[in-house]
PQR file of N, CA, C, O and H, with PARSE charges and radii, in Angstrom:
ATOM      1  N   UNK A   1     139.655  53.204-160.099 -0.4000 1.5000
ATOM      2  CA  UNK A   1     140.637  54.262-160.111 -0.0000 2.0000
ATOM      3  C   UNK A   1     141.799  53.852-159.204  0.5500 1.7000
ATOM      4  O   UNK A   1     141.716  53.307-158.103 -0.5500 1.4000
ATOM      5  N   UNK A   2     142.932  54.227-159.897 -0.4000 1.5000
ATOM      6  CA  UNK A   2     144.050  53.226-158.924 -0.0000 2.0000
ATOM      7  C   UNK A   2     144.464  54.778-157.929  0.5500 1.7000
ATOM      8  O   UNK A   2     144.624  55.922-158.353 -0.5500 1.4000
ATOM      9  H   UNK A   2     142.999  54.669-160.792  0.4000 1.0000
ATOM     10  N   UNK A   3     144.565  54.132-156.163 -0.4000 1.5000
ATOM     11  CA  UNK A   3     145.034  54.535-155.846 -0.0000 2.0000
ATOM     12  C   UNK A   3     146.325  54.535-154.794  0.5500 1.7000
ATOM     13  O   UNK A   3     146.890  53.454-154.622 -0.5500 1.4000
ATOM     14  H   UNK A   3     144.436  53.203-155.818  0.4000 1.0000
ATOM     15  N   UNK A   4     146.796  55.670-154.107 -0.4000 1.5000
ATOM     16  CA  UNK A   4     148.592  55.068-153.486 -0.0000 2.0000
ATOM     17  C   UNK A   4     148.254  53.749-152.362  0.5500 1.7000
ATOM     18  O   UNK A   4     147.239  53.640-151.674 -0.5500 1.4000
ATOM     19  H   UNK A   4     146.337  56.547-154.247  0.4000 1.0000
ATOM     20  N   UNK A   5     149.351  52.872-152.413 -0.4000 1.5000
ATOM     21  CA  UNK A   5     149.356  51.892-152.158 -0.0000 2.0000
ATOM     22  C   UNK A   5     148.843  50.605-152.875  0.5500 1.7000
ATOM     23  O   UNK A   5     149.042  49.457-152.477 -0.5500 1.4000
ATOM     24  H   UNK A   5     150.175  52.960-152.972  0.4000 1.0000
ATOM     25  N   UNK A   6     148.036  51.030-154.180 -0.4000 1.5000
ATOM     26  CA  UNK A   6     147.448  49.529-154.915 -0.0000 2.0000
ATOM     27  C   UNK A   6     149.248  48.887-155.416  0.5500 1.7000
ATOM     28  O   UNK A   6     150.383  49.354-155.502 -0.5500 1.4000
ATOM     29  H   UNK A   6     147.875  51.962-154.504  0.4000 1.0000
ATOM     30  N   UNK A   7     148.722  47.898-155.579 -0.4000 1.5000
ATOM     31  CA  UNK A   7     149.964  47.019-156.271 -0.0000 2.0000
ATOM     32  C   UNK A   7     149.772  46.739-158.338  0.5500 1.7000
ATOM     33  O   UNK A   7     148.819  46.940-159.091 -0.5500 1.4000
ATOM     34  H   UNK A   7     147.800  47.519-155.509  0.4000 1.0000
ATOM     35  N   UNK A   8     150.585  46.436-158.480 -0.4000 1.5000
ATOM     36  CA  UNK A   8     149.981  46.095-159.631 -0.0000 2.0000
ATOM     37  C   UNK A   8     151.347  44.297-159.926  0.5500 1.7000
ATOM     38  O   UNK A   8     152.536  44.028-160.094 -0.5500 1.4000
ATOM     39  H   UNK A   8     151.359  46.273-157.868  0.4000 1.0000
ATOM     40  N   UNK A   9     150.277  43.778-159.826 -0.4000 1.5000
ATOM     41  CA  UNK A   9     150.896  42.290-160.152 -0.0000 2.0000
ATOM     42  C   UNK A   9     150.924  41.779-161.227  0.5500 1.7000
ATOM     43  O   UNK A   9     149.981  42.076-161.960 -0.5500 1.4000
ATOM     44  H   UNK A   9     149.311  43.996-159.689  0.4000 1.0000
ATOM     45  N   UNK A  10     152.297  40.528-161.952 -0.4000 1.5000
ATOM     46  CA  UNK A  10     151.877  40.146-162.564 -0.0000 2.0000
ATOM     47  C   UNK A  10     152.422  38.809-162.733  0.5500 1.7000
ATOM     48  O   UNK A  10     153.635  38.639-162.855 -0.5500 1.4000
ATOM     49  H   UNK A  10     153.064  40.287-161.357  0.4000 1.0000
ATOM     50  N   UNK A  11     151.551  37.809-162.748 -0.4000 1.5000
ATOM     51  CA  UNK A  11     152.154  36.248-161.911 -0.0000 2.0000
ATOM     52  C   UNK A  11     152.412  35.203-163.389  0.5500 1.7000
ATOM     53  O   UNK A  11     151.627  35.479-164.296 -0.5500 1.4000
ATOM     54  H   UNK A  11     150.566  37.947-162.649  0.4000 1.0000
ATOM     55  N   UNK A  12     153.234  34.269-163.643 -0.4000 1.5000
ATOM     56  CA  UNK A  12     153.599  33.715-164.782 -0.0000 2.0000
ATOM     57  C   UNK A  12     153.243  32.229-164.022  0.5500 1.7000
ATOM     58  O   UNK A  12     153.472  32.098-162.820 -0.5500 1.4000
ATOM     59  H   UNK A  12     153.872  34.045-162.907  0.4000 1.0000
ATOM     60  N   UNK A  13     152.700  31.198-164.780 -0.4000 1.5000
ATOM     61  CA  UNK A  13     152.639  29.837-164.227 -0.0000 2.0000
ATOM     62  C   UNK A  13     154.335  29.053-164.099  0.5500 1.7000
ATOM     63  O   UNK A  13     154.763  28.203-163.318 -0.5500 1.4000
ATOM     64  H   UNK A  13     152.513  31.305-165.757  0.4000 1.0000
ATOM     65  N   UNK A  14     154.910  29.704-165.106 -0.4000 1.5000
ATOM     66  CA  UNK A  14     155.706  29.166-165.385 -0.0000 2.0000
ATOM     67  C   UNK A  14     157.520  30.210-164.899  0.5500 1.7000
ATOM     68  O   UNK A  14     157.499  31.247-165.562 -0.5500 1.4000
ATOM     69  H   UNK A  14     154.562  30.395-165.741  0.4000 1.0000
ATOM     70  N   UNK A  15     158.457  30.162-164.281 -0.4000 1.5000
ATOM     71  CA  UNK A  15     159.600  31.009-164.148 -0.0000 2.0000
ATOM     72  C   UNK A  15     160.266  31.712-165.916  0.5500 1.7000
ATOM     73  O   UNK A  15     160.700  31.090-166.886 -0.5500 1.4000
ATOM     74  H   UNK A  15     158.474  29.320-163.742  0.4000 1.0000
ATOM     75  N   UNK A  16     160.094  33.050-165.721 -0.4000 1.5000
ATOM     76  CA  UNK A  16     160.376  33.485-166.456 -0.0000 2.0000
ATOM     77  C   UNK A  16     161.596  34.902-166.641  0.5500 1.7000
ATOM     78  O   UNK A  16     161.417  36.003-166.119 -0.5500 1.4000
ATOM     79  H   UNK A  16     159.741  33.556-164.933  0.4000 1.0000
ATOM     80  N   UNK A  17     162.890  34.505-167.554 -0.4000 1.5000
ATOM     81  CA  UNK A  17     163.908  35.079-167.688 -0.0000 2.0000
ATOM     82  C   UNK A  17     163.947  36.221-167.897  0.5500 1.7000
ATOM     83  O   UNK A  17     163.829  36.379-169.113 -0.5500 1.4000
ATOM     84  H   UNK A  17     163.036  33.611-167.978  0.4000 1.0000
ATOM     85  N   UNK A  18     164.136  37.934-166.961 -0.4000 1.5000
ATOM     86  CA  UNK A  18     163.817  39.145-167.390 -0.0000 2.0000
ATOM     87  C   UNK A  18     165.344  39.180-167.569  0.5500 1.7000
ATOM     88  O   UNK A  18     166.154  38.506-166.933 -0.5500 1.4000
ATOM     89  H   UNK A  18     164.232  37.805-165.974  0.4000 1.0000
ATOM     90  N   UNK A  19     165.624  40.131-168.602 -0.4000 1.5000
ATOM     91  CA  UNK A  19     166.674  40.843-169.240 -0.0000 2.0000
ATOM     92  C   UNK A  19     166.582  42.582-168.968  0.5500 1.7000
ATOM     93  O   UNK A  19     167.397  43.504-169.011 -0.5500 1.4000
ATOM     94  H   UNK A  19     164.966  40.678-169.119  0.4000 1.0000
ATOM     95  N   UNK A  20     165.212  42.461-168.687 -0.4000 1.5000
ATOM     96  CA  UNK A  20     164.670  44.136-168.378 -0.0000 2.0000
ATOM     97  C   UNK A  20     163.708  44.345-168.134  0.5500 1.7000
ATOM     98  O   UNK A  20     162.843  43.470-168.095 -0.5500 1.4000
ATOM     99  H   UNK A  20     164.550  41.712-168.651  0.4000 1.0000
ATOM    100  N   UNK A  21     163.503  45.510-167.892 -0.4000 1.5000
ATOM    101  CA  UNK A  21     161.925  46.053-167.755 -0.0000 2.0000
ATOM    102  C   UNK A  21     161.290  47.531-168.399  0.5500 1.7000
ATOM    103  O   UNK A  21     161.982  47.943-169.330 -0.5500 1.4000
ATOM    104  H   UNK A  21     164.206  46.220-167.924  0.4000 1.0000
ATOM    105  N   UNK A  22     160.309  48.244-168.128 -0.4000 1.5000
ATOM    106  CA  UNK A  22     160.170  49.008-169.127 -0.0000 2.0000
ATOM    107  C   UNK A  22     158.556  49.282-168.456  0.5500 1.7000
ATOM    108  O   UNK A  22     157.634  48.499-168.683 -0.5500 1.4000
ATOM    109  H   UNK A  22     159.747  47.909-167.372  0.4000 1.0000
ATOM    110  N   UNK A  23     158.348  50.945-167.312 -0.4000 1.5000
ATOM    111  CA  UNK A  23     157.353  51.215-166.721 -0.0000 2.0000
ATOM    112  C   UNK A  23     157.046  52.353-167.280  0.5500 1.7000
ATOM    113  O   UNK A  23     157.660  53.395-167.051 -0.5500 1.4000
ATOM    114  H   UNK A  23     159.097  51.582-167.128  0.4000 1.0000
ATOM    115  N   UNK A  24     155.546  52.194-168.479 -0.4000 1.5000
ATOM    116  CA  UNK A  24     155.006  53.353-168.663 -0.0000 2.0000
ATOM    117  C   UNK A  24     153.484  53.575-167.824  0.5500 1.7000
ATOM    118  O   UNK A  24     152.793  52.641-167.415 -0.5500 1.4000
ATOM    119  H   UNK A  24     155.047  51.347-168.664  0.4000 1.0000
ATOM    120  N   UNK A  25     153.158  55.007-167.681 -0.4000 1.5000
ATOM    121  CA  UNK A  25     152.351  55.916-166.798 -0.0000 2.0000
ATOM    122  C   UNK A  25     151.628  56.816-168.006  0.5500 1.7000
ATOM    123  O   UNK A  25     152.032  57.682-168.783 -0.5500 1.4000
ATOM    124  H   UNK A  25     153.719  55.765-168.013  0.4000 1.0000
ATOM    125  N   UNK A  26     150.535  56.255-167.794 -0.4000 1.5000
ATOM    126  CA  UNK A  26     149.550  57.231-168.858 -0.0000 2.0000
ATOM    127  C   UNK A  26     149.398  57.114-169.713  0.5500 1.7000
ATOM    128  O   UNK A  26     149.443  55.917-169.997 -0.5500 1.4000
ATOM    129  H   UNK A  26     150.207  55.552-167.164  0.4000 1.0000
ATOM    130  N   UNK A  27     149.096  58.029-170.910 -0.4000 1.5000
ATOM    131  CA  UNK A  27     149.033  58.427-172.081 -0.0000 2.0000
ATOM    132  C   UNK A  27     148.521  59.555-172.576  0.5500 1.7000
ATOM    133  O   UNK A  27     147.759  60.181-171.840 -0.5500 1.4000
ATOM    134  H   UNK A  27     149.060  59.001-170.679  0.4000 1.0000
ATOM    135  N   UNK A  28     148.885  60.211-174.267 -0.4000 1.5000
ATOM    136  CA  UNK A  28     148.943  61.264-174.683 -0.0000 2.0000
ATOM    137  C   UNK A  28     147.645  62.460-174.292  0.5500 1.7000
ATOM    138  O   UNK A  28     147.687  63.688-174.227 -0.5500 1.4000
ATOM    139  H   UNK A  28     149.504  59.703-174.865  0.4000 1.0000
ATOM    140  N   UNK A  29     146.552  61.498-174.084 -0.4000 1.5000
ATOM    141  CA  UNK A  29     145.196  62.201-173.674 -0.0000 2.0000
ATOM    142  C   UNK A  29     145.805  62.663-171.926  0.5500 1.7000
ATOM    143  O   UNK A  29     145.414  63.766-171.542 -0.5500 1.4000
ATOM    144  H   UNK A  29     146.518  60.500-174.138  0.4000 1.0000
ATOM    145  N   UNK A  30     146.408  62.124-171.267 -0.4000 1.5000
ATOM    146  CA  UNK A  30     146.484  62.320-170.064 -0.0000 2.0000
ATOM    147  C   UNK A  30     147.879  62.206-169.550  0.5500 1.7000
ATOM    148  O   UNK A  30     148.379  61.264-168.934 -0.5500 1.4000
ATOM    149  H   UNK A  30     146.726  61.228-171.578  0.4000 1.0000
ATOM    150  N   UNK A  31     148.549  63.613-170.005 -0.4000 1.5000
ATOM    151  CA  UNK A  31     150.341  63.530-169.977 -0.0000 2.0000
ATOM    152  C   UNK A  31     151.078  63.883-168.531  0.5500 1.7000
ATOM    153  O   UNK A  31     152.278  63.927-168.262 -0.5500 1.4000
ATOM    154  H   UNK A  31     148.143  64.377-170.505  0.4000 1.0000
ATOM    155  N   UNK A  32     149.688  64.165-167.544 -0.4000 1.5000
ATOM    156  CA  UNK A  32     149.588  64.151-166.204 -0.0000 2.0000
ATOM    157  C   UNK A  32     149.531  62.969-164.979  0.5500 1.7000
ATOM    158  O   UNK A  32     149.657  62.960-163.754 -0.5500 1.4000
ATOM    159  H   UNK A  32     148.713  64.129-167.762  0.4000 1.0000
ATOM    160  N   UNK A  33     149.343  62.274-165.735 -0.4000 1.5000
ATOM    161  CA  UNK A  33     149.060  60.785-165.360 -0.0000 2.0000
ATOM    162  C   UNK A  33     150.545  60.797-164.193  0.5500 1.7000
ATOM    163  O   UNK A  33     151.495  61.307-164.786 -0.5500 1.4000
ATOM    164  H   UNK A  33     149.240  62.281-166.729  0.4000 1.0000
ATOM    165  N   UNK A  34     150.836  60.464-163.069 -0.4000 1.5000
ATOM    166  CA  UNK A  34     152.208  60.220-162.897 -0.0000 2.0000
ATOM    167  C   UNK A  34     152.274  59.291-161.923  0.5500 1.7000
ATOM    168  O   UNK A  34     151.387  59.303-161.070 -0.5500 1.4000
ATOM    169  H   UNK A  34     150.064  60.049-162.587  0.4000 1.0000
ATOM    170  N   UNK A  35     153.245  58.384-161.858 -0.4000 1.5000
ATOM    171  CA  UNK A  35     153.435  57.480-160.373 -0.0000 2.0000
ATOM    172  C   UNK A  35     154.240  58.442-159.633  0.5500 1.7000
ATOM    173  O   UNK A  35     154.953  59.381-159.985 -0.5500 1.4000
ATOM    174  H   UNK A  35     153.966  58.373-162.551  0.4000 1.0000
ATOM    175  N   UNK A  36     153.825  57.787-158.163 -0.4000 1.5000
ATOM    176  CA  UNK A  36     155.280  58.901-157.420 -0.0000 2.0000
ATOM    177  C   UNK A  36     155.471  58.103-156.433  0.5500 1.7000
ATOM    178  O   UNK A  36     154.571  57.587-155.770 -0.5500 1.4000
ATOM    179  H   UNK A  36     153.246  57.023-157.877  0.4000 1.0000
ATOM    180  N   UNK A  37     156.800  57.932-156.254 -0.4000 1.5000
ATOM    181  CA  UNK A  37     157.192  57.412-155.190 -0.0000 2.0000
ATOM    182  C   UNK A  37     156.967  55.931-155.218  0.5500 1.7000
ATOM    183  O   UNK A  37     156.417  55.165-154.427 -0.5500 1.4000
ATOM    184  H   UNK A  37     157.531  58.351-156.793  0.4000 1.0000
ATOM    185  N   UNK A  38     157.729  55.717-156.695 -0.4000 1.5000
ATOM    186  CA  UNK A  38     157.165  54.145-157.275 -0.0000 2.0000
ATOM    187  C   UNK A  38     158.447  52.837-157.170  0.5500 1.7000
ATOM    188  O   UNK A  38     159.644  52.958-157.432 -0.5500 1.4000
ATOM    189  H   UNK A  38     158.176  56.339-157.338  0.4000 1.0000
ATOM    190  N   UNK A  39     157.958  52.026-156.858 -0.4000 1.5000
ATOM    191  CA  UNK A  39     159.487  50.768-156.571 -0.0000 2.0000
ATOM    192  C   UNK A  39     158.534  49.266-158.014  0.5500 1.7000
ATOM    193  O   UNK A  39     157.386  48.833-158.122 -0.5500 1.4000
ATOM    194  H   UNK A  39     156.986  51.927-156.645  0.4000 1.0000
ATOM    195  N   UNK A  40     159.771  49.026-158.733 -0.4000 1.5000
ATOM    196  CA  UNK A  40     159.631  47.460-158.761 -0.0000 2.0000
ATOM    197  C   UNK A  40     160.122  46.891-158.631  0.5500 1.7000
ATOM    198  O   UNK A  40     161.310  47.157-158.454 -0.5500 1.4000
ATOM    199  H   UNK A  40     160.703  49.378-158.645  0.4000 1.0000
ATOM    200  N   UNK A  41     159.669  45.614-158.600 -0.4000 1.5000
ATOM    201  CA  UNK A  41     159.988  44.639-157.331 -0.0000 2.0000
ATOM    202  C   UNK A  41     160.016  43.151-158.000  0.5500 1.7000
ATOM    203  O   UNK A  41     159.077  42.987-158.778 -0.5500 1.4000
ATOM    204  H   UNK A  41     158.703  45.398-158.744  0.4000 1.0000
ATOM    205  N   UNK A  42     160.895  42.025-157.865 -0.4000 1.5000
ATOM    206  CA  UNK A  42     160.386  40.876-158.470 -0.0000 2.0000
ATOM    207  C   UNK A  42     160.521  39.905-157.340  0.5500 1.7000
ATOM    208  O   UNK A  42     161.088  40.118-156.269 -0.5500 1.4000
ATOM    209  H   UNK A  42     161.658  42.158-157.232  0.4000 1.0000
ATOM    210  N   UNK A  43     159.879  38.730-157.754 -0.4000 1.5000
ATOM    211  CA  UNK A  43     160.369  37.668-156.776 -0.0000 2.0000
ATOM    212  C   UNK A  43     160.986  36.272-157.396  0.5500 1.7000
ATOM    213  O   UNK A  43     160.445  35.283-157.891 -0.5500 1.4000
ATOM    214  H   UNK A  43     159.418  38.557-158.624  0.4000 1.0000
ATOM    215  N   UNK A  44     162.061  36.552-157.203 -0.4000 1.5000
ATOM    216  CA  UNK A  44     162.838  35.405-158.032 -0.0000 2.0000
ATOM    217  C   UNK A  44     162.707  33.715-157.390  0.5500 1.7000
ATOM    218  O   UNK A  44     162.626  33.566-156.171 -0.5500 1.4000
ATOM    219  H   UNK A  44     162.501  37.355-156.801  0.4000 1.0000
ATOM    220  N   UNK A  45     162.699  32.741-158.141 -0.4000 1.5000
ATOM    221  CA  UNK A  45     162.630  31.931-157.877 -0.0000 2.0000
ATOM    222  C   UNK A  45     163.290  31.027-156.971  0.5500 1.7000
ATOM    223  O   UNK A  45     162.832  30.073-156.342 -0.5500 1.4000
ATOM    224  H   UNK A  45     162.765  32.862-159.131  0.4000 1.0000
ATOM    225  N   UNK A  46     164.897  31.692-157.045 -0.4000 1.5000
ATOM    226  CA  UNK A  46     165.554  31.450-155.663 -0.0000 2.0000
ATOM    227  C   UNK A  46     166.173  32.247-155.165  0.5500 1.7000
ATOM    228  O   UNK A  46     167.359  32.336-155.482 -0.5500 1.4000
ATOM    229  H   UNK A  46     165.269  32.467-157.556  0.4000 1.0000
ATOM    230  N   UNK A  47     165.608  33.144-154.182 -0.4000 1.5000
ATOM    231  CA  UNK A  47     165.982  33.914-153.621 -0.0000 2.0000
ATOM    232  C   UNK A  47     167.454  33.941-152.864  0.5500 1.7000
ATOM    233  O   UNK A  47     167.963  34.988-152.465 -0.5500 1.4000
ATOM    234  H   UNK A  47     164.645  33.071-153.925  0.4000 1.0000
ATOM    235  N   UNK A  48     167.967  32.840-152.747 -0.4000 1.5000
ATOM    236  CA  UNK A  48     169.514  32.445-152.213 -0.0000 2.0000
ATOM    237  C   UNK A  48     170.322  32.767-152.924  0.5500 1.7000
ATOM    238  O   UNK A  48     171.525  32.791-152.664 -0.5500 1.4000
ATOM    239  H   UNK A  48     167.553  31.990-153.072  0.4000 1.0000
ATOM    240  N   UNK A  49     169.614  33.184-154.323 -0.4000 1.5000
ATOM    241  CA  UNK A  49     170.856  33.027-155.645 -0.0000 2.0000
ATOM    242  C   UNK A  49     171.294  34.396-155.958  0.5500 1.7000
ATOM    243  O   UNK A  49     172.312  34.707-156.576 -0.5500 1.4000
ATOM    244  H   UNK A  49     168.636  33.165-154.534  0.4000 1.0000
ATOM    245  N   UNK A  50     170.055  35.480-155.261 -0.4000 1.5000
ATOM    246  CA  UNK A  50     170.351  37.223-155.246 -0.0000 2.0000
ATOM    247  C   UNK A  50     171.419  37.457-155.296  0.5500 1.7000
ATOM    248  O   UNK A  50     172.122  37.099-154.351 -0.5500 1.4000
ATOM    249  H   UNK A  50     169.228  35.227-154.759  0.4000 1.0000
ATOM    250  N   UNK A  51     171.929  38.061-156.257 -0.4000 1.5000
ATOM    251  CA  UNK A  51     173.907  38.873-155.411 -0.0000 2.0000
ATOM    252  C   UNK A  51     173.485  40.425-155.323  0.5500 1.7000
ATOM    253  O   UNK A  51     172.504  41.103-155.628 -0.5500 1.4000
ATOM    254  H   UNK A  51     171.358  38.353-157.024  0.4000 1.0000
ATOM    255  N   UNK A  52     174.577  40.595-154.823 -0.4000 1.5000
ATOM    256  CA  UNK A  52     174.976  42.322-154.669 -0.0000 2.0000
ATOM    257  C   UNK A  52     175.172  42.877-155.821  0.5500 1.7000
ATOM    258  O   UNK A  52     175.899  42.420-156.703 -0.5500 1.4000
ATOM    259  H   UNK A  52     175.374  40.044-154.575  0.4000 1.0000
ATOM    260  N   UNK A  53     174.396  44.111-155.887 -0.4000 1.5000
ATOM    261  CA  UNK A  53     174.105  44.992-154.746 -0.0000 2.0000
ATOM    262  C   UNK A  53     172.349  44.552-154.408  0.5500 1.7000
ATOM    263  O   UNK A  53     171.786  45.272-153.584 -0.5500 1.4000
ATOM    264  H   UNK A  53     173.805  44.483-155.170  0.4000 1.0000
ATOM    265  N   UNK A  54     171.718  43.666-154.891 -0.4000 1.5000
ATOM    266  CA  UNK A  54     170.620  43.530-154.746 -0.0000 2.0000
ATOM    267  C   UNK A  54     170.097  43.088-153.218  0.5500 1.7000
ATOM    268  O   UNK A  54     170.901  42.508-152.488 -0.5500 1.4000
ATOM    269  H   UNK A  54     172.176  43.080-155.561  0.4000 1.0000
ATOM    270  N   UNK A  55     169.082  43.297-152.862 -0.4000 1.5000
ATOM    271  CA  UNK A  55     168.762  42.634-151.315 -0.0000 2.0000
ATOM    272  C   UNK A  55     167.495  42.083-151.826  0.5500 1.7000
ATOM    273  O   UNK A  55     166.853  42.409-152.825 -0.5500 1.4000
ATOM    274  H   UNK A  55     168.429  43.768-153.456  0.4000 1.0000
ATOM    275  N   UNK A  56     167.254  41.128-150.883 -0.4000 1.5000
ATOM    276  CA  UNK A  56     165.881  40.427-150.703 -0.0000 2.0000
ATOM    277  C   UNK A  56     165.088  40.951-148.977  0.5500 1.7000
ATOM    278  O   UNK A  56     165.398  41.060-147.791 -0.5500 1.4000
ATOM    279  H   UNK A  56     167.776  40.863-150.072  0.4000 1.0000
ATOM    280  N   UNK A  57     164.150  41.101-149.724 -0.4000 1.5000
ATOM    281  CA  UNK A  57     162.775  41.378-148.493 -0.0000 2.0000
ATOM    282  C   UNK A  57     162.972  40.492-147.603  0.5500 1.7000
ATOM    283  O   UNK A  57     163.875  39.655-147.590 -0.5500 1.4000
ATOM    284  H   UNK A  57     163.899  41.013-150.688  0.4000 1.0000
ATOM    285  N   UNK A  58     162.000  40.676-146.712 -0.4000 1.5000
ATOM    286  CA  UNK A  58     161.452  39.901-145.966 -0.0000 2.0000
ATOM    287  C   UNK A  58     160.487  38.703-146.701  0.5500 1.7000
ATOM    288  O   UNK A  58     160.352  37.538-146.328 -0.5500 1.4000
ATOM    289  H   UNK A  58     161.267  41.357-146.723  0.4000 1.0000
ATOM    290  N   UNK A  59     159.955  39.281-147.695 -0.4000 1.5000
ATOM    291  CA  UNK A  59     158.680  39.059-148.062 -0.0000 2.0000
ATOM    292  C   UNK A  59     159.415  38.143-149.368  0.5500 1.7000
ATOM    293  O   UNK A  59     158.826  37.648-150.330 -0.5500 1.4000
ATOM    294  H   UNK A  59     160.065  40.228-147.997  0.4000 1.0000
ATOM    295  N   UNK A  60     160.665  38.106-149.105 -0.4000 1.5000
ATOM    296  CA  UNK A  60     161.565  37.286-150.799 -0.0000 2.0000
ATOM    297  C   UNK A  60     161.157  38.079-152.042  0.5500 1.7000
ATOM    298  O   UNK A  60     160.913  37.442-153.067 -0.5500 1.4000
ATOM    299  H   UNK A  60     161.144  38.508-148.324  0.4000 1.0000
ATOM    300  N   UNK A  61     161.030  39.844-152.044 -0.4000 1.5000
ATOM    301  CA  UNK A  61     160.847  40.241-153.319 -0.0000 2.0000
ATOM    302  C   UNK A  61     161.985  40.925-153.151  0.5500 1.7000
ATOM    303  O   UNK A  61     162.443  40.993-152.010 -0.5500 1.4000
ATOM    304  H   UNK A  61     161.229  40.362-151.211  0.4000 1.0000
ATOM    305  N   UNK A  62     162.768  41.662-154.403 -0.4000 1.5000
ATOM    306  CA  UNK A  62     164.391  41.865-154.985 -0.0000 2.0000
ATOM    307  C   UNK A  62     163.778  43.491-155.515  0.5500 1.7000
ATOM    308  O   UNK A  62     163.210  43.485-156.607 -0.5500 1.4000
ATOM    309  H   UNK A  62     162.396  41.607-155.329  0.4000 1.0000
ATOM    310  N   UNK A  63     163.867  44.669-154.875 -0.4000 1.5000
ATOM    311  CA  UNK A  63     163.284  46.123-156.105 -0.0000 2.0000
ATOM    312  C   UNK A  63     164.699  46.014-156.892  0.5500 1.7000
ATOM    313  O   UNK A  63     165.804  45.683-156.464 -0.5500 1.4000
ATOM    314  H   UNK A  63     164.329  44.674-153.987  0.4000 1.0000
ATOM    315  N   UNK A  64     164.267  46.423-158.240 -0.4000 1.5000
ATOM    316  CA  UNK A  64     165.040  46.421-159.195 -0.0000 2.0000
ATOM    317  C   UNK A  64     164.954  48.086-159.612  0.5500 1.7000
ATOM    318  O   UNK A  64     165.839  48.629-160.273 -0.5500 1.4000
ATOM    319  H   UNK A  64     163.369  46.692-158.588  0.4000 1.0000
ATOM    320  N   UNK A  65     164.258  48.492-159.327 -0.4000 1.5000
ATOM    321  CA  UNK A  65     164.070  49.973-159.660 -0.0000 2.0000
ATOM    322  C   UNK A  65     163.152  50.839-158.723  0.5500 1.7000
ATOM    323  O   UNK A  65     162.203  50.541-157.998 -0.5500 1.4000
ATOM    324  H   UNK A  65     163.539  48.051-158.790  0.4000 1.0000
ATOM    325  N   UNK A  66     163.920  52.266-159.067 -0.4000 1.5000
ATOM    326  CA  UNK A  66     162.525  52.860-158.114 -0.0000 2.0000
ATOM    327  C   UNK A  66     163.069  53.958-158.573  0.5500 1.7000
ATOM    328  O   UNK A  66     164.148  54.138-159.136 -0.5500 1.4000
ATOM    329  H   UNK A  66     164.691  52.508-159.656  0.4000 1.0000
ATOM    330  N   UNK A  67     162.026  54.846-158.212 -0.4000 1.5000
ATOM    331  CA  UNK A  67     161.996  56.652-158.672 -0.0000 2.0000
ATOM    332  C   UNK A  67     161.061  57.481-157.488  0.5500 1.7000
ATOM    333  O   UNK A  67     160.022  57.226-156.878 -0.5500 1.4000
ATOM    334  H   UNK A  67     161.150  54.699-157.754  0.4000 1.0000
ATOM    335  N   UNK A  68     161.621  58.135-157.506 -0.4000 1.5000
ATOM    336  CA  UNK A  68     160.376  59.456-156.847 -0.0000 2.0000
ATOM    337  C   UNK A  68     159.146  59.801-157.526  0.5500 1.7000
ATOM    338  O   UNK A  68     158.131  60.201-156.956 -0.5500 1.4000
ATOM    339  H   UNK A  68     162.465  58.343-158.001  0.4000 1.0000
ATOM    340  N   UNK A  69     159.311  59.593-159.030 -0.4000 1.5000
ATOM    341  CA  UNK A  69     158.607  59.597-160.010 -0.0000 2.0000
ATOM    342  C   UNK A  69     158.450  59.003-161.450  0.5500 1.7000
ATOM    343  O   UNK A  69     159.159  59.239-162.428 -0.5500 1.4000
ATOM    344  H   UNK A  69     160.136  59.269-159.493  0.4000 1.0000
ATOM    345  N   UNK A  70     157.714  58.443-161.389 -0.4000 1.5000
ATOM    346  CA  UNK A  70     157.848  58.073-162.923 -0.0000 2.0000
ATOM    347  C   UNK A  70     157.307  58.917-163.979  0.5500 1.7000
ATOM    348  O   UNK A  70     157.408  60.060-163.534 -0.5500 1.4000
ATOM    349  H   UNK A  70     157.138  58.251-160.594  0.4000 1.0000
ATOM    350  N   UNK A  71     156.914  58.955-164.859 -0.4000 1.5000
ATOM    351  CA  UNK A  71     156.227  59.630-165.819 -0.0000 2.0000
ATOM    352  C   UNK A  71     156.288  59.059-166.790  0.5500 1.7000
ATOM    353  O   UNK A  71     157.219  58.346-167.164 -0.5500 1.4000
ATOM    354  H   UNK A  71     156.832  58.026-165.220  0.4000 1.0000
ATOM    355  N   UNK A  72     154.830  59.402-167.598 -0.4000 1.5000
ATOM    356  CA  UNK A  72     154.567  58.838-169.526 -0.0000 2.0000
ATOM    357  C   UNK A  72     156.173  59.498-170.446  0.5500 1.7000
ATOM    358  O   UNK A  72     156.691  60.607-170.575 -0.5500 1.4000
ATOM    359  H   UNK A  72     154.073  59.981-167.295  0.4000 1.0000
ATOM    360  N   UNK A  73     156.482  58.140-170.900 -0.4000 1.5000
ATOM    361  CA  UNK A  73     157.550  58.574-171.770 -0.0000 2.0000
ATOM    362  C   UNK A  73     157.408  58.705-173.177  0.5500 1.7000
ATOM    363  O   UNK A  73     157.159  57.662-173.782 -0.5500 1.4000
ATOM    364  H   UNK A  73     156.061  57.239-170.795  0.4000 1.0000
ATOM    365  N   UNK A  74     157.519  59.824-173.878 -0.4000 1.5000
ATOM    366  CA  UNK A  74     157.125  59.974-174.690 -0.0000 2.0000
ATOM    367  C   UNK A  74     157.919  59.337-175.914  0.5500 1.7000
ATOM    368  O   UNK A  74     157.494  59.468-177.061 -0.5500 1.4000
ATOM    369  H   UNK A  74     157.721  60.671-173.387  0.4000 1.0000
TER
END
């Protein structure tokens, strides 16, 4: 059962080109399902190359998004 603070990762062997992203929460059996207080986050391969308005961590990860909440989109 996931709870606040788990991560959810997902690692490529290889560097791979996002154009976007796309965070669903739940499903129709369970339209309650919700993240809260949710960030994503990537870690780009060269972190030197970040521009504005983006920042890099400490940790060299870039949030690309975040919400107070997410929710199942229907």
């Amino acid at each position: 059962m996931p709870q606040a603070g788990d991560d959810i990762v997902f690692e490529f062997q290889n560097p791979v080109e996002l154009r976007g992203y796309r965070l669903r929460s739940g499903n129709y059996e369970h339209p309650s399902d919700l993240l809260y207080n949710t960030s994503v986050e990537i870690r780009p391969v060269d972190p030197k190359q970040v521009k504005d308005p983006f920042k890099v961590s400490s940790s060299n990860y870039v949030a690309v998004g975040k919400s107070p909440r997410f929710k199942l989109l229907s």
